[in-house]
N, C-alpha and C positions, 0 to 999 in steps of 0.2 A: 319470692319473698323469703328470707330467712329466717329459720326457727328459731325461737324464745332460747335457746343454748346452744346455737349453732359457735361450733370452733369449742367448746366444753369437753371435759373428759373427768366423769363420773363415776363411783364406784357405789352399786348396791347393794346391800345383803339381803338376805333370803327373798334373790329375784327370782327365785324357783317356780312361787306360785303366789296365789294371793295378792297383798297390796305391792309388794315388792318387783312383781314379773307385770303387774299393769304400769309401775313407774318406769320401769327399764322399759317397755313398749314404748311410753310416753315420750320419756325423755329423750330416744332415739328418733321418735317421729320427728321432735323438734329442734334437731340436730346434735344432740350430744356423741358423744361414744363411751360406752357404757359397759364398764364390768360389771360381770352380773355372778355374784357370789351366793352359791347358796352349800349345804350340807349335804340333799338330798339324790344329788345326781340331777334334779331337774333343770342346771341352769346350763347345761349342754343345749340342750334343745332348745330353752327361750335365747340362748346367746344366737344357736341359728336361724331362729327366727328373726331376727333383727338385724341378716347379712353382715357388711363389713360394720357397721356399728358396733356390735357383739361380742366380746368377750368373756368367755366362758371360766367358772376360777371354783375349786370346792375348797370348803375352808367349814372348819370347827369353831364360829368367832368369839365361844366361849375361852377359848386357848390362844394366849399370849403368840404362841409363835406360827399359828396359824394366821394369826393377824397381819401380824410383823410382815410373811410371807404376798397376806391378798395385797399388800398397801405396795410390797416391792414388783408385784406382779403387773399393776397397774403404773406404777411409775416405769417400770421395761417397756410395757404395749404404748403407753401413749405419750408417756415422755415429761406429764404431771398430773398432778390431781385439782383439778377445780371444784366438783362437789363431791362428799362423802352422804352417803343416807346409809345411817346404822337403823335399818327398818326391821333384821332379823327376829324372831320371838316364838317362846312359845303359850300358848294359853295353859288353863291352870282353871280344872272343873271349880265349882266353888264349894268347902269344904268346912266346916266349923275348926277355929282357930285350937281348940286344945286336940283336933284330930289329925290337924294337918304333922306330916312327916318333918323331920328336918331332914331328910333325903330330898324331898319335893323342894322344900324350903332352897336348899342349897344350889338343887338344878335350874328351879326359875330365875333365882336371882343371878346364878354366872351366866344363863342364856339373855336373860332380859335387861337385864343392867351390867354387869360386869363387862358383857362386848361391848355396849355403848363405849364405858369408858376407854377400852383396849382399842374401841375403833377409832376413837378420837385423840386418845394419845399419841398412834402413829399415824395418822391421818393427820392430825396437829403437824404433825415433825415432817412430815412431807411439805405443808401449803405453805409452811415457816419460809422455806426453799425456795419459794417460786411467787411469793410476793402475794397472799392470802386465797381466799376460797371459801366456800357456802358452806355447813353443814343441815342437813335434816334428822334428826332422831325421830324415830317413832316411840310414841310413848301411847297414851289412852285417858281417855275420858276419866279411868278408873282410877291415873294416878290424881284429878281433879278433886273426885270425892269418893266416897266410899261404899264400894259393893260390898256387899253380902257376901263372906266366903270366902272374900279373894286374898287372904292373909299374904301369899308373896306373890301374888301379879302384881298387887294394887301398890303395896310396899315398891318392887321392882319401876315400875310406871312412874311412883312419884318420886322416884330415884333419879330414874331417868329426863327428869321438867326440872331438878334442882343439880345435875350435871349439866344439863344443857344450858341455865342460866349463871350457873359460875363461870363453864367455859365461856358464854360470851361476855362477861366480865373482864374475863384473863387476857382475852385474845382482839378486841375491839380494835386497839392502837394497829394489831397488825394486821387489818383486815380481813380477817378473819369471821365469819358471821355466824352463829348457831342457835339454831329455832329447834322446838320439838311441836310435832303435832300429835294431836290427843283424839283419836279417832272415839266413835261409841261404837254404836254394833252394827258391822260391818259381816258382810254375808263372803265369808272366805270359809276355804277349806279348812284353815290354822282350829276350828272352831270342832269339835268332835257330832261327828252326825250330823255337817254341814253337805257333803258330795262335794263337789268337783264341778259346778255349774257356777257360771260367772255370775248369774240370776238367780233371785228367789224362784221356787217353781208355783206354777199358779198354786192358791190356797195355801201360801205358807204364810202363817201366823203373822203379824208387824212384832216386834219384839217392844217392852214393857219399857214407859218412862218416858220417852221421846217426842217431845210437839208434834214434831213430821209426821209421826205414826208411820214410819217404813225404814226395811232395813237401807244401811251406806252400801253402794256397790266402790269396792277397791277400786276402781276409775277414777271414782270423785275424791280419794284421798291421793292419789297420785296429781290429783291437776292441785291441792291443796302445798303439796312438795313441789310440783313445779313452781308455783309463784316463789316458795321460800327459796329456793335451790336458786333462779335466775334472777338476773339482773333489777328485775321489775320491784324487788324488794330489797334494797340497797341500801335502805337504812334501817332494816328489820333485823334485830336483833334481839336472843333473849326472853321470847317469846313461849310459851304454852299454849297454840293455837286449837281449839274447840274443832273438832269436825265430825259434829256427834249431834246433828238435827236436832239442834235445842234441849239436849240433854242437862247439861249443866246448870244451863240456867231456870231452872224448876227445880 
């Protein structure tokens, strides 16, 4: 039986670790082939882990020609790009707004919004080529409504839900599709004094606000990019999709 992206060729960023390196599992299980971009050196290892699927690429995707570079890279290996997931990011403790830095200020926003766009502007210019293609952003709960602190996550995030809805404005005609999903609190390493466990460990706290009462394991936001990423949602577009156990809606 053939996987939900089988004959697909996908590009991730920060498939290192986190939600990123469980999409790139994913999407390889269910046939894609999948560059797996990340900063940190870790996407050596998760590209081999996922055999000939696998693609390994490091890239800065806060920097124009680091982009330019992951998008040429993957159009060499595979020969096009069917989906983009500009998933890369980094958190941002939460800090009272006249204390935060514009140093801080300036890092979150070119890692968490400014790749989006740089991923999608040559990522755009690629699928232009070859007759359209899915996009996924990751974005957050946070750019939905408003934490406490989070002067340029939440800023960045909601940047990221009103890029992703002009582009699928701009690009609809050429089939082109682009969804952001908006995760809440998701048990990843991205998180300071999270470890390195795909799991909560017994007796860790459920984090605050949530119906479900429990944290997202990055699994469940990967199966969330796969429905957007594949065929199954072909008229989905434009979207700011919740995958934050009823966070929002409270």
């Amino acid at each position: 039986m053939a996987g939900r992206l089988e004959g697909k060729h996908a590009v991730i960023t920060g498939a290192g670790s986190g939600m990123g390196r469980a999409m790139a599992e994913l999407f390889a299980k269910e046939g894609a082939q999948v560059l797996c971009a990340d900063i940190s050196g870790q996407q050596e290892e998760v590209a081999r882990s996922l055999g000939d699927a696998g693609v390994p690429f490091q890239a800065d995707v806060s920097r124009s020609g680091d982009v330019q570079a992951m998008i040429a890279a993957a159009e060499d290996a595979f020969g096009r790009i069917d989906i983009l997931v500009n998933n890369a990011g980094i958190a941002q403790m939460p800090v009272p707004m006249h204390e935060h830095s514009e140093e801080l200020f300036d890092r979150i926003i070119a890692v968490d919004m400014k790749s989006v766009f740089l991923g999608m502007k040559y990522g755009i210019t690629s699928m232009l080529k070859t007759g359209g293609g899915a996009i996924v952003n990751t974005a957050s709960a946070a750019g939905l409504t408003a934490w406490k602190g989070t002067t340029s996550y939440g800023a960045a995030k909601a940047g990221v839900i009103q890029l992703s809805k002009i582009a699928a404005v701009d690009y609809a005609e050429h089939n082109i599709r682009v969804n952001a999903i908006c995760p809440g609190y998701v048990w990843t390493s991205i998180i300071p004094g999270m470890g390195d466990t795909r799991v909560p460990p017994e007796g860790t706290p459920n984090p605050p606000g949530a119906p479900m009462e429990r944290w997202a394991l990055a699994e469940e936001i990967a199966s969330a990019a796969l429905y957007l990423a594949s065929d199954e949602a072909s008229f989905v577009t434009g979207t700011a999709f919740p995958v934050d156990g009823g966070y929002t809606t409270v």
